[in-house]
Each structure stands twice: as C-alpha cells, then as structure tokens.
N, C-alpha and C positions, 0 to 999 in steps of 0.2 A: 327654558324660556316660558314665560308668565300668557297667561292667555290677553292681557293686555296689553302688551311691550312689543312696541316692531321690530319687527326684526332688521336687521341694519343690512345695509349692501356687503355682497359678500360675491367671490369669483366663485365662480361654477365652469364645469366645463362639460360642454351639450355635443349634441350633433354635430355634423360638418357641416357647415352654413352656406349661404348663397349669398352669389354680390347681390348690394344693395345701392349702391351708386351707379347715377345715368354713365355708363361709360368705364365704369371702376369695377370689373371683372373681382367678384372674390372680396368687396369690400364689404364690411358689416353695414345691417339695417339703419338707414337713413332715420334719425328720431330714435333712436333708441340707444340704449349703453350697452355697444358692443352687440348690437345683435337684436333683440330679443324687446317686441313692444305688443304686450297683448299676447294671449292666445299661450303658449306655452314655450318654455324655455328654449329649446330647438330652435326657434326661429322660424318655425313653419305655420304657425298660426291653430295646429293643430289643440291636441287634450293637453290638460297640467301633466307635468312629469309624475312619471308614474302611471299615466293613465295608456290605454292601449291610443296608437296612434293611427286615426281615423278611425272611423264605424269598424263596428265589431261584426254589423250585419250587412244583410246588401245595400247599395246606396239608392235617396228615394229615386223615383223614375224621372230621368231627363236632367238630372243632379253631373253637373260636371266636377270629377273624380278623378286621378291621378293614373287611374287605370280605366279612364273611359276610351274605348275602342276610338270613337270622333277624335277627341284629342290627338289621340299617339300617330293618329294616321296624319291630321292637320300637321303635327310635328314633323315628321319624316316626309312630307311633300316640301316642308318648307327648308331641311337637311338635304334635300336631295337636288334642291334647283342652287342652294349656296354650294353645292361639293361639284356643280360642274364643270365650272373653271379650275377647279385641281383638278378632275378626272380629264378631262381634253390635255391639259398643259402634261400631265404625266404621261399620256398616251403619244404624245407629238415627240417627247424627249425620247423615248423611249422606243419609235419607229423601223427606226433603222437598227436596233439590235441595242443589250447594254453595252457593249464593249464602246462602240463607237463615243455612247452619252459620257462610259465612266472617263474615256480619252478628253475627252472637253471637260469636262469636272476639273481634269488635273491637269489642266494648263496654268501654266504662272500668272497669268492675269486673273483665272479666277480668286487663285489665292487672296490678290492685291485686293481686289473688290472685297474679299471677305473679312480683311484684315480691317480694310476701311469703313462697314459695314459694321463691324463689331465694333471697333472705338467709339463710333460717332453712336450707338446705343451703349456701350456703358457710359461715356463720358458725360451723355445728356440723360440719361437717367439719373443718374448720380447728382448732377448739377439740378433738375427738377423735383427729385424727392428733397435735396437739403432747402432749396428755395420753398417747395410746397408746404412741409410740414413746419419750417421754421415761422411761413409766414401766417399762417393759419393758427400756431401758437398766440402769436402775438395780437392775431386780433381775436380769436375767441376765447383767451385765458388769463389777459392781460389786463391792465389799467390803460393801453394805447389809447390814446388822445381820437376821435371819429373812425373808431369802430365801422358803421354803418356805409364809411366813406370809402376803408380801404376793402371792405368786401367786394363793392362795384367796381373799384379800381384795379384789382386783383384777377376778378374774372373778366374783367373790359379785353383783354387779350384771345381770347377764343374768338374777339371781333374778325379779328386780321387775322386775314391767310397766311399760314407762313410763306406762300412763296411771294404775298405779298409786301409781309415783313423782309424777305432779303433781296426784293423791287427797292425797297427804302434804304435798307441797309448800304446796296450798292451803288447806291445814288449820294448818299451819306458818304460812304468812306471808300470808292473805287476799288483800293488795295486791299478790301476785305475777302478775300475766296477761302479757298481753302477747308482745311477741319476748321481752324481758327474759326472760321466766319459759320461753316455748319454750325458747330456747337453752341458761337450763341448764340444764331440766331431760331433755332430749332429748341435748344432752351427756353427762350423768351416766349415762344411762342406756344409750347404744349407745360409746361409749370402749373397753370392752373387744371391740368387735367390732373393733378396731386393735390393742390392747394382746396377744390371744391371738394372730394368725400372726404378729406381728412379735415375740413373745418365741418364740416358737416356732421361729424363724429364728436369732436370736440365739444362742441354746440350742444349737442342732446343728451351726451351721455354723462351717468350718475355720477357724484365725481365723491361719492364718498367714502369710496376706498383710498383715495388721493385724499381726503382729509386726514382720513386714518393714520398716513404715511407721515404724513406732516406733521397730525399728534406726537410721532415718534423720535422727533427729532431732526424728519429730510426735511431739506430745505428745496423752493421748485422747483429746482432743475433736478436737482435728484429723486423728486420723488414724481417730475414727469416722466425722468425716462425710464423708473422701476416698475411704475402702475399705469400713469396713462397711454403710454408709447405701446407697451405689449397689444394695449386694448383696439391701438388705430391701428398694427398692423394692416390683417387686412384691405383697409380704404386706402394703406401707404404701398401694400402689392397689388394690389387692383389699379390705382393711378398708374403709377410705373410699370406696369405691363402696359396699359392703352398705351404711353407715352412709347415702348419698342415695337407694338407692333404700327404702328404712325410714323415712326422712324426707316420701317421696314419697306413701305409703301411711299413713302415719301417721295416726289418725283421734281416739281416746279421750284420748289426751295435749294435744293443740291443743282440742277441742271443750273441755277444763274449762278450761284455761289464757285459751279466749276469742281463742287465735288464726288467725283465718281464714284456710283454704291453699285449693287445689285439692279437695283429700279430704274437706274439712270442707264446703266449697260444694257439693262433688255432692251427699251426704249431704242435705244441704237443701234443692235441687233435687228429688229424687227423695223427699222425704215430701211434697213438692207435691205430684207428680200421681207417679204410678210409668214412666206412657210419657211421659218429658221430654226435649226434644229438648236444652234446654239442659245438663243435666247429662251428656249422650252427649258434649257437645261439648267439655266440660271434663275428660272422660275422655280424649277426643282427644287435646288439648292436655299431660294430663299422660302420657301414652303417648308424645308425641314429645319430652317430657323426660327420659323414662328412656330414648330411644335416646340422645338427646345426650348425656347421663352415662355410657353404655356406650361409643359413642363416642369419647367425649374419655379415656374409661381405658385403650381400645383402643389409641389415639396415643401417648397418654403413656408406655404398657408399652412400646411398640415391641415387636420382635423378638428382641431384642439381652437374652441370658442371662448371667448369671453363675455360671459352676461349676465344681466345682474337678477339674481332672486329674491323676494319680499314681497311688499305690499305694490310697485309699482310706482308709487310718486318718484320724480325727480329730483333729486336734493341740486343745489347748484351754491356752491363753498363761493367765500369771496376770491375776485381776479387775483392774480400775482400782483404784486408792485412792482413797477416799471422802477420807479424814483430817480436814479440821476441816467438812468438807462434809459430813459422814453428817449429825449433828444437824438440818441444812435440811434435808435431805431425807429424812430420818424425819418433819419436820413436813408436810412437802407430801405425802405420801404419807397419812399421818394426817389431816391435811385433806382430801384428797381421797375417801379411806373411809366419814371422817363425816359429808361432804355425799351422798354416792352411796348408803351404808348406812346412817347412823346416824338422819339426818334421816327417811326412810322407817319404819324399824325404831318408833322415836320415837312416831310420828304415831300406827302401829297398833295398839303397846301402848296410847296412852293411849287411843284409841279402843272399843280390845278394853274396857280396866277401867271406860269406862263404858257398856259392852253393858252386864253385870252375870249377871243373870239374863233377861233379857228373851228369849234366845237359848240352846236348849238346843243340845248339840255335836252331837247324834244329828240332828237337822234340819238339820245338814251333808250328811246321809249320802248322800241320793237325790243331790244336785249335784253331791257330788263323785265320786259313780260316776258318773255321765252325763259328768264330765269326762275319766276315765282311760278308759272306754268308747272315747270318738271319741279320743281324744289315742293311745293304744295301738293302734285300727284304722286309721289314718290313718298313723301312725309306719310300722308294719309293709307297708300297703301304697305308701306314698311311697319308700318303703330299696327293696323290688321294682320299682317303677318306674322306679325312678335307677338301675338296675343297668345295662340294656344301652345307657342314653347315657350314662355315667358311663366305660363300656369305651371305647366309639364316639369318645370324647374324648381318653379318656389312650393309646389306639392310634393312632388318625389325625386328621390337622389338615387334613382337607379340605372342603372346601365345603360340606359335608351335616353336618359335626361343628360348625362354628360354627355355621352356619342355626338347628341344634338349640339351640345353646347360647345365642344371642341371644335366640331366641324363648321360653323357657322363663324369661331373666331378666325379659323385658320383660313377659309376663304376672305373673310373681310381685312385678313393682315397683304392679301397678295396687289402689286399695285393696280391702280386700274387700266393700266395700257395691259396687261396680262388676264383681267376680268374681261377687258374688251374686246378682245382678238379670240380668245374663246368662244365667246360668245358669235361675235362676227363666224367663224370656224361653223360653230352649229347654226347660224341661223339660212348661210350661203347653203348648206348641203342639205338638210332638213326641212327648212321654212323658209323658202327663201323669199315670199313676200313681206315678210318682216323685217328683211334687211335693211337697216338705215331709217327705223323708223321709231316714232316715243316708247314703244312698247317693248323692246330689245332694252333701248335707253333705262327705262322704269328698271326693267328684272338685276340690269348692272347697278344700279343705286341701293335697291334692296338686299342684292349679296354683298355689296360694300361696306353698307351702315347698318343694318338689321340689329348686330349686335349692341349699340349703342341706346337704342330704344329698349331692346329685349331686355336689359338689366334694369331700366328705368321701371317697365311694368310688373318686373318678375317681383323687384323689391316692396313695390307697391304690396300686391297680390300674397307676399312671403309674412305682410305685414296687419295682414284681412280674418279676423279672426273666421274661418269656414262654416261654425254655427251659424252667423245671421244670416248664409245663403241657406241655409236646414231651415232656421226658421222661415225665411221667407214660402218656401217649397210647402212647407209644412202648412202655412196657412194658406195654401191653396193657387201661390203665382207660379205660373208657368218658367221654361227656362230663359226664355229670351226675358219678361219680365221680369225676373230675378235678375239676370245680368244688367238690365237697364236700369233698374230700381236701388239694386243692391251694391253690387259688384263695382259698375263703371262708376258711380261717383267715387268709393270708397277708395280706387286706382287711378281719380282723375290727373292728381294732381303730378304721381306718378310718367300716366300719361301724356301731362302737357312736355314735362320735361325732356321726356324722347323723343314725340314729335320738334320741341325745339331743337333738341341735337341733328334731329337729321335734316331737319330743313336749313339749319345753318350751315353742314356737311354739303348738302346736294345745291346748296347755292356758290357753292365756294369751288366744287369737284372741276377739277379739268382735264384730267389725261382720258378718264373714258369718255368724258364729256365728248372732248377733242375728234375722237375716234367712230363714237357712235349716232351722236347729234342729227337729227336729220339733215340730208343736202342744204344747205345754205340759211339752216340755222344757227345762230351766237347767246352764247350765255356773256353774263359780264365776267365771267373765268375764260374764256376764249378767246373772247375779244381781248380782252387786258392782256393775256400771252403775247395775240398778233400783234397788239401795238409793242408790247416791249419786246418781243423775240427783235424786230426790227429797230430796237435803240430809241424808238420815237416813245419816252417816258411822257414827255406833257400828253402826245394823244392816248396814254395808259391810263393815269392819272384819274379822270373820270369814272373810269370803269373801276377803280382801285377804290375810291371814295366811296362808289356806288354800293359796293362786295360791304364796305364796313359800315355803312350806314344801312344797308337793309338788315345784316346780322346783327348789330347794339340790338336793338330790342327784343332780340329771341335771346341774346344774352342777359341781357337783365330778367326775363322771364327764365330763364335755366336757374339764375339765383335766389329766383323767388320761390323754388319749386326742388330747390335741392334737398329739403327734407321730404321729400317726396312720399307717400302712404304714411305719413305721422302722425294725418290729424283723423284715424279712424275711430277713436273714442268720440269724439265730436260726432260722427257721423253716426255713430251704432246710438247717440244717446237721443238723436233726430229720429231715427228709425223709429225707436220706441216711445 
C-alpha cells in the first residue's frame, strides 16, 4: 500500500466493546461502523492501536481516570443502593431457612409461571427482533418511499404504555387475553426498543465492505446477512435483552390481558399479607432469570468487534431497490403502524368522546403536575447518577466495571412492586420518617431506570476522544471546567437521550408508583389504573391521552438524539 491510496474498510476485531444505545445493553457506538468513531479502534476513545492504552505516566492532577479513587467510589455507592432490593428480597426468602424457600420453588404453580414467563420472553423477542431489524432495513437501506416518515412512525410506540396499549386492545377486541393477546400486545409495544439501535447502526456505519460483497457477485439480501447483520449484532442483543428484561418486570399489561407471569403472581402474593415469604421466593426466581438473560447476551456478544480501520470518512453505497417490492412493504409497514398506533389511538378517542362532559380538563391538572414533578426530579437525578458508572464503563472493562454493570441491570429487571416493598421494608425499620414520602419514591425510579440513561452517556463518553479533556487540563482548566467546557457538551447529546428515556419511563411507572407515592398523591399512571381497574374506561381515557401526549415529544427527542456522541468531531474542531 502506496503512501497515497486509502486504504479501504476492512473488519478488524478489537476489544470487548460497550453498549452504545440508550437502552441497548451491549449494542455497538451510536455513529459509527460497528463501534469505533475517533480515538482508537477499541472503541474506548483511547491511543491508535498499537499504542499503550491510557498515560504511560500518572494522570495530570484532578484528571478523571478510570482508576480515579472519586470515581470507583461514586460507582459502588450508586451499585450498592441499586442491589438493595435484591439483598432485602433474598434475605426475606430465605428467613425461615432454605429448605422451607426450596419447598416453594417446587410447587407446581411455580413451574406454570415459569413456563408462562418463558414463552411470553421468547415469543416476543423473537417477534421484536424480526420486526426491529427487518424494519430498520427498510428505512435506513432501502429506496422506501418517506424514509423520514416511517422513522417517527416507528418509534411513535415508546409513546404508549403498554399496559396502555392492552386498555385499548381490550377495549378493541374483549376476547383478547391470554398469551395470544400478551404476545402482541407486548410486541407491539417494546419492537422499537430493536428497531432504534439497529437503525441507528445501519445509519452510520461504513458500508463498504457491503459494497465489496456486492462486487462479488451477492445480491442484498445476501450480502446483508453475510456482512452487515454480523456487524448489527450487537444493537440486535442489546435491543432483545431490554425487550426480556421488560418482559420480566412487566406488570399492568399481563394483569388486564389475564396473563399470569412471575410479576403478576408476586403482585398477589404480597396483597395477601405484606411479609410473604412466598412472594420473596418468586422474586428469587425471577432475579435468577434476569442473570440467565444477561448471561446468555454476554455469550452470545462474545468479545469479538466489528470496526472499521482507515482513514475515518464514511463511505454510504447507493440504497437497495425496492422496485416491485416497495408496495409490500409500504403495506407491512402500514400494518404494522396501525396495529402499534392506530388501534391504541382509536380506542382512546372513542373513549375520550364518550367522557363527554363528565370530566373537566382543569381536574387533570394536580395529576399531571405530580407527574412531571417526580418524572423531571428523578430524570435529573438518575442522568447525575449514571454519570461516574457510565465513565467507569466506557473507560475501563475491569472487574469493578461489569460488577457495576450486572448489578444495576439485574435490579432494574425486578418489578417495581418488588423494588417497592423493599424499600418500604428498609425504610419502616431504619428511616422511618421517610416512609411514604418523594424521596423513598426518587431512590425506586433510579434503581428502576438508571440503566437506560447509563448506556446513553456511557456511549456518549465511550465516543469522546480522552486527549481534548488533557488538553484542556493542560492549558490550565480546572476539573469542574473541563467537565463543563469539555466533556458535557461533547456527551450532550448522549445525555438528553437518557434523560428522555427516563423521564418517559417515570411518567408512565405504576406499580412502585402505586405503592410508594405519597398519601393521597396521583400520577396519570395511577389514576388511569383506578379508573380502569374499575371498568370506567371513558373516566381512564383522559389520563391514557394525557401519558401519550406528554411522552410524543420526549419520543421524538429520543429519535433525534439516537446517534447520540457522533457529532464530537464537530465539537473537538469548535474547541480549537
């Protein structure tokens, strides 16, 4: 190779990498090809390949470093208040001796739960990765007729809660319960948590090794799923994990639907008596289902990256042709819309028209402040939270980075009647002026959602090449101005993304809501329960509207921000 001749994209294989999608555990760097944008192969933002990775010497003073004391400790305070609700729940089951817990384990109802629990996570996994990645295909690689149109259209479902979505569904079609009705209606509803980091992959990354393929003779279907498919992995195990451990947790959607999981059985357990040993022990059980799901993502990711080495430009090959195929697939895409949108949409206008008068809009008002309230103090403090594991992550992959990272998913997969009864537990014997109050509420949102921000900034941060915070030090700014100057624009965008995710997460939350809300406060998730737990849909309806009109626009910001840390060439060339 000529010292004038670029060198062409070629697969490499780096480091173990870090997710990069808000919410997509394990998925490749947002903006980049498979990984890797700025800074060095790895993905870490560190020296080119080949060079030592980090300073060789100490780092300058007040320089946050992957081995900064402040960090590890910020980390493991924020590991230690997400593992409370495992350690209480494991301590409760486990009370009265193992013999008693293993006896309840092995009763034939657990089985039933678990068997039911397992279908309804393969079956809608299964149905969400072929809808995510097929449809993310078609608008980031295709000739599809408003592109632009069906992106918004696509992720418009993150609007609606699902248990909002099966309010509509069973309003729609009465006779819907069952798996039947879990499955699509918990499909329809988490598909784009596939459909966003794997269009988001597609989108940025180099595609000319896919050209390459093509030179050769494959045509594009075969030569997406030989080269570009290996490359989304990733953003394809990352999505489909969020989508089981969601599944796992899941609680308002199965309770209308009538289908009995793990979540819905502790749930009922625990309005027995409050200290139930059996419901501790189904907590167990579904705690060591969320490591076997994090597990099995972990193996399946392997170590093994795809990223592209050269010069850095993006090459972007002409779309596929649709040609007599667009019409199909404007229909299935339009099908797919109008079950995910149209049928919800549907349900709660007609529900709305027959409120009537019976509900004036101003008796909205206290609910849906109590909503933006904790949804806005929780957003802000969960985005603070994720920050120094969020570094700890996308700097180093050592043993104290995953610990972290395991542990903060495995509490945010358990449900929140199980984060809230925990809590409640510690705060009655411990703190008990806390009891029932926003501050108990906040710490359950932040074990809940933490993770969903934490990947948003980590990606960001994994994507910041580390010199411009040296040089900024170097010429003299301290570290708080480094971090303001430097650092948080370069993660903003990152950041807005998480904070969207969670603030649509804690507007939408109901079980710990439910449980830990001050005396005689209402979110529009609780209200909207009491009105429908009680069959009175028209007086739900409101509150159902309310949920999906305050989330649309943190949705459409989640979309505008799903290449989240991409544009730091822009930023580093503002810098200087």
């Amino acid at each position: 190779m000529n010292g004038t001749r670029t060198p062409a994209p070629q697969e490499a294989t780096t480091a173990p990498g870090v997710p990069a999608y808000p919410g997509a555990p394990g998925a490749p760097l947002a903006g980049t090809p498979g990984g890797t944008s700025g800074g060095s192969p790895d993905g870490r933002g560190g020296p080119a390949q080949g060079a030592p990775d980090g300073p060789t010497g100490p780092a300058p003073h007040g320089r946050l470093t992957p081995t900064s004391l402040p960090l590890r400790i910020a980390s493991l305070v924020v590991a230690a208040v997400c593992s409370l609700p495992v350690v209480v729940v494991v301590l409760k089951a486990f009370e009265s001796g193992p013999g008693q817990a293993f006896d309840l384990v092995w009763r034939p109802r657990v089985g039933e739960l678990l068997g039911n629990t397992v279908w309804l996570v393969v079956l809608t996994c299964t149905i969400t990765a072929v809808l995510g990645v097929a449809s993310a295909w078609l608008v980031e690689r295709t000739t599809l007729p408003g592109a632009g149109f069906w992106r918004v259209a696509l992720v418009a479902p993150l609007a609606v809660p699902a248990f909002v979505n099966s309010f509509a569904w069973a309003s729609f079609l009465p006779s819907l319960e069952g798996r039947t009705g879990a499955v699509l209606v918990t499909s329809l509803s988490y598909f784009p948590f596939v459909f966003l980091p794997v269009a988001a992959v597609l989108r940025s990354m180099d595609q000319g090794l896919e050209e390459a393929a093509r030179s050769l003779g494959l045509g594009p279907w075969r030569a997406f799923f030989r080269v570009s498919l290996p490359q989304v992995r990733p953003a394809l195990l990352g999505g489909v994990l969020l989508v089981a451990l969601h599944l796992l947790s899941e609680f308002g959607a199965l309770a209308m639907l009538r289908y009995p999981t793990f979540t819905t059985a502790i749930l009922d357990q625990f309005e027995v008596a409050f200290d139930n040993k059996s419901g501790s022990v189904l907590a167990v059980v579904l705690i060591m289902l969320a490591l076997t799901f994090l597990t099995v993502e972990l193996l399946v990711r392997g170590t093994r990256r795809h990223a592209r080495v050269g010069t850095g430009t993006i090459r972007r090959p002409a779309p596929a042709l649709l040609g007599r195929a667009t019409p199909l697939a404007l229909l299935g895409l339009g099908a797919l819309t109008v079950l995910a949108l149209g049928v919800p949409g549907w349900s709660i206008v007609r529900w709305l028209l027959k409120t009537g008068d019976s509900m004036e809009p101003i008796s909205l008002l206290p609910t849906l402040w109590s909503t933006l309230r904790f949804a806005l103090l929780a957003a802000v403090i969960t985005t603070v939270a994720a920050f120094p594991v969020a570094w700890l992550l996308a700097r180093s992959r050592t043993w104290l980075a995953v610990a972290v990272e395991r542990v903060t998913y495995v509490a945010s997969s358990l449900p929140g009647v199980v984060v809230a009864l925990a809590l409640i537990t510690l705060s009655i014997q411990y703190v008990r002026p806390l009891y029932q109050t926003t501050a108990v509420l906040i710490v359950a949102y932040v074990i809940l959602f933490i993770p969903r921000v934490m990947v948003a900034i980590r990606a960001a941060i994994a994507q910041t090449p580390p010199e411009l915070s040296e040089a900024s030090r170097v010429l003299g700014s301290g570290p708080l101005a480094t971090f303001f100057r430097v650092q948080l624009p370069l993660t903003l965008r990152g950041t807005l993304a998480g904070f969207a995710l969670v603030f649509i997460a804690v507007s939408t939350e109901l079980t710990a809501t439910l449980l830990l809300a001050p005396t005689g406060t209402d979110t529009l998730a609780t209200a909207f329960w009491s009105a429908s737990g009680s069959l009175d849909y028209p007086g739900a309806a409101p509150y159902a509207a309310a949920m999906v009109l305050l989330s649309a626009p943190l949705t459409i910001l989640l979309l505008r921000t799903r290449g989240a840390g991409s544009g730091h060439r822009k930023n580093k060339d503002q810098l200087t």
